[in-house]
N, C-alpha and C positions, 0 to 999 in steps of 0.2 A: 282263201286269204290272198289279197292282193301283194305282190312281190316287188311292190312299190313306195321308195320312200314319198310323202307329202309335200317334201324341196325339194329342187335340182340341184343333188347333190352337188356337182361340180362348179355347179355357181356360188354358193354360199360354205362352203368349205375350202380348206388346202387340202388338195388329192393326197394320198399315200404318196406318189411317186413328186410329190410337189411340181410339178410342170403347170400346175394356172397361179401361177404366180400374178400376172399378168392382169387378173380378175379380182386379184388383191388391189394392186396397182389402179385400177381404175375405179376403185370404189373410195380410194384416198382420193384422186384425182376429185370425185364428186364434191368430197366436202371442203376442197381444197378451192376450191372454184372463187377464185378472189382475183378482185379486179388488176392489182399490183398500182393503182396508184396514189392510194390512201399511207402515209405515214405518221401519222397524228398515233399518240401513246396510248387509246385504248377505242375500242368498235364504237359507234353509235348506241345509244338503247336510249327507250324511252321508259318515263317511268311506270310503275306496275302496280297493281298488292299479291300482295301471294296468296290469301284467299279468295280471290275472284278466279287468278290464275290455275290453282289446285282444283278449282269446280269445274276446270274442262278437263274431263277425262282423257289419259294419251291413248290409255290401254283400251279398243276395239275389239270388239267380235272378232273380226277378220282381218289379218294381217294386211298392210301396206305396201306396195311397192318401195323396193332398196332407193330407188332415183328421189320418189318424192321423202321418205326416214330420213334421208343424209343429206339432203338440201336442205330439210328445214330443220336438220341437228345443227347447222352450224350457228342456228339463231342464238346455241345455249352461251357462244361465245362474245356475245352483245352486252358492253360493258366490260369485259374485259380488260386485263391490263395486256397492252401487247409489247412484252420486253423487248422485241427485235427492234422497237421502235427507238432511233436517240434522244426523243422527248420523253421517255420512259424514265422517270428521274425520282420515283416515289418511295422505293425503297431497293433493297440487296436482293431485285428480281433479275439476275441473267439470264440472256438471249442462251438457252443452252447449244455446245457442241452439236451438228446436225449427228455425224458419227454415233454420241452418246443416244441419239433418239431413234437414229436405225437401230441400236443394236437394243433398245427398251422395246421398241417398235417387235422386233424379231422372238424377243422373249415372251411376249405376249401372243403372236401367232403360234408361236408351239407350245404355249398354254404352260410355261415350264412353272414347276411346285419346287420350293427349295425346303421342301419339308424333313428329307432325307436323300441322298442321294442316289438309293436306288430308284426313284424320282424323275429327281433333278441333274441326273449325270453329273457334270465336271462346275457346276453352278456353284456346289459349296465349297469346292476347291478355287474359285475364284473368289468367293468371300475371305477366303483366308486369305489367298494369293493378296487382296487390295492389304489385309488388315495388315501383314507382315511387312510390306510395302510401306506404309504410312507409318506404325511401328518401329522399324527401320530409321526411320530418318531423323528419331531423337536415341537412338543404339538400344533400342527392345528387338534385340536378335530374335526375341522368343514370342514376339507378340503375337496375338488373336482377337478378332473382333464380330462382331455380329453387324448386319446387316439391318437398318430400322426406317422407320415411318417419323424422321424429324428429332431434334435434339432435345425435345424433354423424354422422346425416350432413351436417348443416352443419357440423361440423368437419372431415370428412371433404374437402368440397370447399372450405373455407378452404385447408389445408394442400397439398391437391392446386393450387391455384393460385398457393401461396406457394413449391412446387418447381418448376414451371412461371417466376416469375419469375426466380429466383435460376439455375436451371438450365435455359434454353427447350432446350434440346436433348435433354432427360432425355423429354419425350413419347415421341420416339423411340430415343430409345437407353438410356433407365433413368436411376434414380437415381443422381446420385452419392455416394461415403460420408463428403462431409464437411457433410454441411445436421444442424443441428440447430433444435429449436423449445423457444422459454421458455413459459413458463406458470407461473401462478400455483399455492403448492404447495395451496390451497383448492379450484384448479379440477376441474373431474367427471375422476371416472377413467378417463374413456374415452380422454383424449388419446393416450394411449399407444398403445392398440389401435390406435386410427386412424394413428400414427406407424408400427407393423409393419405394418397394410394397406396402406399405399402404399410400403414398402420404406424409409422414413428409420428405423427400428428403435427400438422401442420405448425402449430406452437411450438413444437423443440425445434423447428429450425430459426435456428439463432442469429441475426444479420449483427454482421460487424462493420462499425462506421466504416467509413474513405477517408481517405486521407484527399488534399488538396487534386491531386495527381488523380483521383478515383485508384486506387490500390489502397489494398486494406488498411488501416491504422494498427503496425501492427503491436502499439504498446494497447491498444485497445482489443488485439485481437489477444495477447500473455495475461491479458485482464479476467476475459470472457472465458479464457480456460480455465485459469483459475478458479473464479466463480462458477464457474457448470460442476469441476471436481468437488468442489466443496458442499455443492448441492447434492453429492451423488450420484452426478452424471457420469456417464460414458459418451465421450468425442467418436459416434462409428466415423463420420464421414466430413473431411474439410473439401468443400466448392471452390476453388477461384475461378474467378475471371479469367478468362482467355480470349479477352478481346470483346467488347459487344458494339451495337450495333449502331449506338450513339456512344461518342465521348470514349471507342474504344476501353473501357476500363481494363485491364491487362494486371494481374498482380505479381508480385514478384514470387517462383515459385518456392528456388532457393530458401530465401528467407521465412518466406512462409512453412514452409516443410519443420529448417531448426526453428522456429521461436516456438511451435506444438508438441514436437517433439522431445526440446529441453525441457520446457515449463511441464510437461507431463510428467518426465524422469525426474524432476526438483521434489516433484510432487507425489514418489516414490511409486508413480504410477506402471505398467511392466509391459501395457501394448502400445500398440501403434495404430492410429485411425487408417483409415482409408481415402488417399487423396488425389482426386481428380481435377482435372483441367478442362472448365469449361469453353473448349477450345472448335466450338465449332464455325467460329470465324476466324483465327489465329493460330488455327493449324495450318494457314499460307505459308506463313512464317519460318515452320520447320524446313520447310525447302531450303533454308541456307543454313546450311550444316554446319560452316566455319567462317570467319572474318574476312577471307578468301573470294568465299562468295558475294557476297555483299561489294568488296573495294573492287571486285574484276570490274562490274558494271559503270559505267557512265554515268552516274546521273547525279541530280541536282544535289546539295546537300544536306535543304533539309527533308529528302527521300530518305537519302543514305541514315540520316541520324534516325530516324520513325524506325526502319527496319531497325536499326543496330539497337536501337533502345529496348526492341521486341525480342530481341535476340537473348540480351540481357536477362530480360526478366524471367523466359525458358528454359535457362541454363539450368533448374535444380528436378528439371524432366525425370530426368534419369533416377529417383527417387520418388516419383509419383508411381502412381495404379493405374490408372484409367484416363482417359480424354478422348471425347468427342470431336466427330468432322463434317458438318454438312456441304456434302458437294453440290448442294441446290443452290449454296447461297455463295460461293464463290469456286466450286471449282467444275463450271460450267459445266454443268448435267440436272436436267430435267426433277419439277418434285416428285417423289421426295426422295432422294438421297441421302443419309444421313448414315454413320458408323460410329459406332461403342467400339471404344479401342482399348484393350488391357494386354497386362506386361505379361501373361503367361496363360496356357489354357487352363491353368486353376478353375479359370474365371465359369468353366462347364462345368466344375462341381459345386462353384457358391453359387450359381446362378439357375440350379433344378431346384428338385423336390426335396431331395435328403435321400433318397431311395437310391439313386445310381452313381457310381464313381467310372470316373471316364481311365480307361488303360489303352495302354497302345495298339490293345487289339481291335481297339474302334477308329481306328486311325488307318485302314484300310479300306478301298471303294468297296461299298456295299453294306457296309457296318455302321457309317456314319449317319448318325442322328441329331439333326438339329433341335429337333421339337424337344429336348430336354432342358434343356437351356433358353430358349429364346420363347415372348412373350407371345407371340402368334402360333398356331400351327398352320394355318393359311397363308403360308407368308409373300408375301411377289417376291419375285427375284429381280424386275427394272431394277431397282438401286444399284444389286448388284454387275449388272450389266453394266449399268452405264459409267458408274467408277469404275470399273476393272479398262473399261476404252476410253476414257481420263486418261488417266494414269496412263496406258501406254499411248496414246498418241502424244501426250504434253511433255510426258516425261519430268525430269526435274528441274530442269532447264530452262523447261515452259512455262513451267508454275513462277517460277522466279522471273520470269519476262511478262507474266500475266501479273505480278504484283506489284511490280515495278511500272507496270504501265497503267495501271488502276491509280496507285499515286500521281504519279504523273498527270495525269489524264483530271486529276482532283485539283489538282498544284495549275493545272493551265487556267482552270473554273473561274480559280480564285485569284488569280494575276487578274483576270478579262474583267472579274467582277470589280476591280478596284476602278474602273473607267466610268463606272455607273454607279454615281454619288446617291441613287435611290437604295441601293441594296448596301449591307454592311455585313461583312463576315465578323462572326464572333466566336467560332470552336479552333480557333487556329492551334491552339495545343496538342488537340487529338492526333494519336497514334495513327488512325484510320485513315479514311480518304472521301469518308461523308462530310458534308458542306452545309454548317449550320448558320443561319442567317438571319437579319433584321431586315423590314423594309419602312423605308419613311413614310409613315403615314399622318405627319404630322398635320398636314391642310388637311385631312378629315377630321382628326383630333379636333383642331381648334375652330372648325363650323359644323361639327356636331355634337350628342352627348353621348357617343357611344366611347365605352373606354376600347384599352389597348387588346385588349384578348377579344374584345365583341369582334371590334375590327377585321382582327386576325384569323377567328374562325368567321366574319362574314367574307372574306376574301378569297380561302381556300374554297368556301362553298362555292362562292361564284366560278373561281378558276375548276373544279372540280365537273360544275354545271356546264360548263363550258367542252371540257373531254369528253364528258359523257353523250354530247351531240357530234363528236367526233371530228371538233375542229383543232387544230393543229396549234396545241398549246402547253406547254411543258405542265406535266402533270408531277408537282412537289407534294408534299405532304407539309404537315403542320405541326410544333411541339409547345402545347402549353404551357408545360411547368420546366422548362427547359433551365439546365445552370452551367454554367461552363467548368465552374469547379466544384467539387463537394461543400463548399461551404460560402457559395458564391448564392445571391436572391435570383429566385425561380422567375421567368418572366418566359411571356410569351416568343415564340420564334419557328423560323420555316428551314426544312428540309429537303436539302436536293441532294440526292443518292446517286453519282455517276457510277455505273455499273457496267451499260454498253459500253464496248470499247470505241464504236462508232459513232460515239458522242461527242468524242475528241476533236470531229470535222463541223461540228454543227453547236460551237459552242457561243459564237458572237448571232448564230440566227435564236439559237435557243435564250438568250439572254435579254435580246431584244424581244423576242414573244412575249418574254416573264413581263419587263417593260410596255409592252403594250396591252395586256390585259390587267396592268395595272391600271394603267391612265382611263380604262374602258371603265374598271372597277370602280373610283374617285368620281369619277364623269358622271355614272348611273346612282352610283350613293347621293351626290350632293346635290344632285338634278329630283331626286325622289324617286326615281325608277327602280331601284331597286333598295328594298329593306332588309336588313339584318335579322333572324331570327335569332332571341333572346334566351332556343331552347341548348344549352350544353351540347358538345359534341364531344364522343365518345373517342379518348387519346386513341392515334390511328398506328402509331408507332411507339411500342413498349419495350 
C-alpha cells in the first residue's frame, strides 16, 4: 500500500499548524484577478439557455488544474449585480463590511458547524452574544435568538412558536384546524407560504386592510377578531410590519398589541396570541433608544421626523415576542444574514419536538445543543460571524450614523432629481429612503400605441439590456402596480434603491446616465429600432 495521498496535501489544504496561509491567499488572488477599472452595476454576460448549457458536462474523468477551475469560476459571476458599484440602485443589496467577509471568509476555512458546540466552540455563544445585543436595545434583558437563512425564516419560527403557544400539544400530535394568523395586508408575501409549511394553511392567514398611511386599519383589524372568534378561531399569531421594502409600511405596535388584546378580553376570551415584528428592515431603528438620540444629530428635518415617527410606532416593543433582523439587507454583512429574535429562551422549548425541556444545565460549554430547536442541523455559522463583527465594529453609534446617512443620502437623490423635469418623484411620504418614481414619457405616448406600462416595462428591459453588456448605466428596477397610498390607483413606476453609501458622490453623473439612456430609449422606439415586447414581465420587487 502506497503511503501517499493522491493531492499535495499542502497545497489544497490548511496545514495542522496553519502556516500556508499564504496558498489560501493566492488562490483568492486567482479569482480575484479583475482589471479594477470597470464600474458599471453588474459583469457583462451574454445570453444563454440552460439546456444547451447543462449538456456540457463540468464533471471530467480527471480532475483540472486549480489556475485553469478558479479562472474560469469567476465566469459564474457574469451578470451579476455588483453592489460595490454606486450605479447599483436595484434594490436593498449592500456593498458588505470587508471585516464581516474576512471573518465569513475564516468560518468557512475551518469548516466551523454551529450544530452544537462541542462543534462549533464559542460560535453559539456568539449567536447569543449578537441575539442579547439586538434584544437589548428594545429592553429584552433576557433575549435569545437563532441564527437563519433570510426572514421568511424568521417568520417561519415566529409562527412556529406562536402554535407551539396556543396549541403546546401540537409538537406532538400536529396542528390543530382552528389557529389562524393576522397580518398586515402590506406585509411580504411569504406569510402565507410559511402558514402551509407549518400546516395552519395558507387560507387562515388573514390580511387586514391599510390604512392610508400602509398601518393596519386597525377598526378593521377589532373587526377581523371579532369575526375570526366567532367563527371559532384562535388568533396564534399577530405579523406587523416592521418596515418593508417599498412604502416602508411600519405599524403601530402599541396600538396594535391593546386593540387584540382588549377585543379578545371583551370577548371573554383568556390567552394571548403571539406577536411579532416583521422587523427585518426597521430594526435600524432600534438603535435610537431615546429622543436623545435622534435630537443629538444634525440633520435635516424631515430625517429627524422619518426616524421619530418610526420610533413612535416601536414604542409597544416591549410587549411583543419575537422580531426579526436581516443584516444582509441593511446592517452591511454579506447573504444571508438574517436573526429570529425572542424575548426569552422559552423560545428552545416551543421551538423542538415536545421530547426535550431545556434547564440550566444545558447552559454550560459542552451541553449546548442547537439542533433542538433550530430548522437545520447543518447549519453555517457566516451569519453568525458576520453579525457578531457588525455589531462590534459599528457599534450603536454606527448604525445610527449608517441610517442617518442612508436618508440623507435618499434626501440628496431626490433635491438633484427636482432639476430634471423628465423624472417625478412620487413616494415622498415613505418612512424609508427608496425613491419611487415617474418618467415622462409622454412623446412616446402620443407617437405610438403602446400604453403606459408597455412603455415602462419596454424601458427597464432596454436599460436592463444595457447593464447586462456591462455599460455604465444606473441599473433601477420597475414597479407596476405601484400606489403611494393604500387606497391610492395602481399605476406603473420606477425604482431607485440608494443603498451604497458611495453613491452620494456620483449622484448628478448617475442621474444623468438615467437621463441619457432615456433619450437612447425614445430615439431607438420612435426610429423603429427597437420593439417592445407585449410578453408580461414578472414584478421584480415584491
Amino acid at each position: 500500500m502506497e503511503n501517499k495521498s493522491f493531492l499535495e496535501l499542502e497545497n489544497e489544504f490548511l496545514n495542522a499548524n496553519e502556516t500556508n496561509y499564504e496558498t489560501f491567499l493566492s488562490k483568492l488572488r486567482e479569482v480575484l484577478d479583475y482589471d479594477g477599472n470597470q464600474i458599471a452595476p453588474k459583469s457583462p454576460i451574454t445570453d444563454f439557455n440552460y439546456e444547451e448549457e447543462l449538456s456540457k458536462h463540468i464533471l471530467a474523468y480527471e480532475g483540472e488544474e486549480s489556475k485553469t477551475v478558479l479562472k474560469d469560476f469567476r465566469t459564474i459571476f457574469d451578470g451579476a449585480i455588483r453592489p460595490h458599484s454606486p450605479y447599483a440602485l436595484f434594490n436593498m443589496l449592500p456593498s458588505p463590511l470587508l471585516d464581516t467577509v474576512a471573518a465569513n471568509t475564516l468560518t468557512q476555512l475551518y469548516n466551523v458547524n454551529s450544530l452544537m458546540d462541542d462543534f462549533g466552540g464559542r460560535v453559539l455563544l456568539a449567536e447569543q452574544q449578537v441575539s442579547r445585543s439586538l434584544g437589548k436595545l428594545i429592553g429584552w434583558d433576557e433575549a435569545t435568538g437563532i441564527s437563519c437563512n433570510g426572514g421568511k425564516l424568521t417568520l417561519l419560527y415566529a409562527i412556529k412558536s406562536a402554535i407551539a403557544k396556543q396549541a403546546p400539544r401540537s409538537t406532538k400530535e400536529g396542528v390543530p384546524s382552528n389557529l389562524v394568523v393576522l397580518t398586515n395586508e402590506s406585509a411580504h408575501y411569504c406569510v402565507e407560504h410559511v402558514c402551509s409549511i407549518l400546516g395552519i394553511g395558507s387560507k387562515q392567514c388573514i390580511r387586514v386592510p391599510a390604512q392610508k398611511d400602509w398601518q393596519m386599519d386597525y377598526d378593521k383589524l377589532k373587526e377581523i377578531v371579532q369575526e375570526q372568534v366567532s367563527k371559532g378561531k384562535k388568533i396564534a399569531a399577530v405579523i406587523c410590519c416592521g418596515g418593508t421594502t417599498i412604502n416602508f409600511a411600519h405599524d403601530n405596535t402599541d396600538k396594535t398589541h391593546t386593540i387584540v388584546t382588549e377585543t379578545l378580553k371583551e370577548l371573554g376570551e383568556t390567552y394571548l396570541p403571539h406577536f411579532h415584528l416583521d422587523s427585518v428592515i426597521g430594526w435600524l431603528w432600534f438603535n435610537f433608544n431615546s429622543e436623545d438620540d435622534y435630537l443629538s444629530f444634525d440633520v435635516e428635518d424631515s430625517v429627524r421626523y422619518k426616524i421619530e415617527e418610526v420610533i413612535k410606532r416601536q414604542v409597544g416593543m416591549e410587549k411583543f415576542d419575537s422580531f426579526g433582523v436581516d443584516f444582509h439587507k441593511n446592517g452591511l454583512c454579506p447573504y444571508s444574514t438574517s436573526f429570529f429574535i425572542t424575548k426569552s429562551k422559552e423560545a428552545f422549548n416551543s421551538l423542538n419536538d415536545g421530547s426535550y425541556s431545556y434547564s440550566d444545565e444545558d447552559y454550560h460549554y459542552g451541553k449546548f445543543r442547537a439542533y433542538r430547536y433550530t430548522i437545520e442541523n447543518s447549519r453555517p455559522t457566516m451569519g453568525i460571524s458576520s453579525a457578531y463583527v457588525a455589531l462590534r465594529r459599528l457599534g450603536i453609534s454606527g448604525f445610527q450614523k449608517y441610517l442617518i446617512e442612508l436618508q440623507e443620502m435618499s434626501l440628496q437623490f431626490k433635491n438633484a432629481m427636482e432639476n430634471y423635469p423628465k423624472l417625478k418623484l412620487i413616494n415622498d411620504y415613505s418612512l424609508g429612503w427608496e425613491i419611487v418614481f415617474l418618467i415622462d414619457f409622454q412623446k412616446v405616448i402620443e407617437n405610438t400605441t403602446y400604453s403606459e406600462s408597455n412603455i415602462a416595462q419596454g424601458f427597464i428591459h432596454y436599460c436592463w439590456n444595457k447593464c447586462n453588456k456591462g455599460e455604465l448605466v444606473p441599473l433601477i428596477s420597475f414597479v407596476p402596480a405601484y400606489k403611494v397610498h393604500a387606497n391610492s390607483a395602481e399605476r406603473t413606476a420606477y425604482l431607485l434603491y440608494p443603498i451604497n453609501l458611495a453613491s452620494k458622490y456620483e449622484i448628478e453623473s448617475i442621474l444623468n446616465a438615467l437621463l441619457d439612456v432615456i433619450a437612447e430609449f425614445e430615439k431607438d422606439l420612435l426610429n423603429g429600432d427597437y420593439i417592445i415586447s407585449q410578453k408580461a414581465m414578472e414584478k421584480p420587487i415584491r
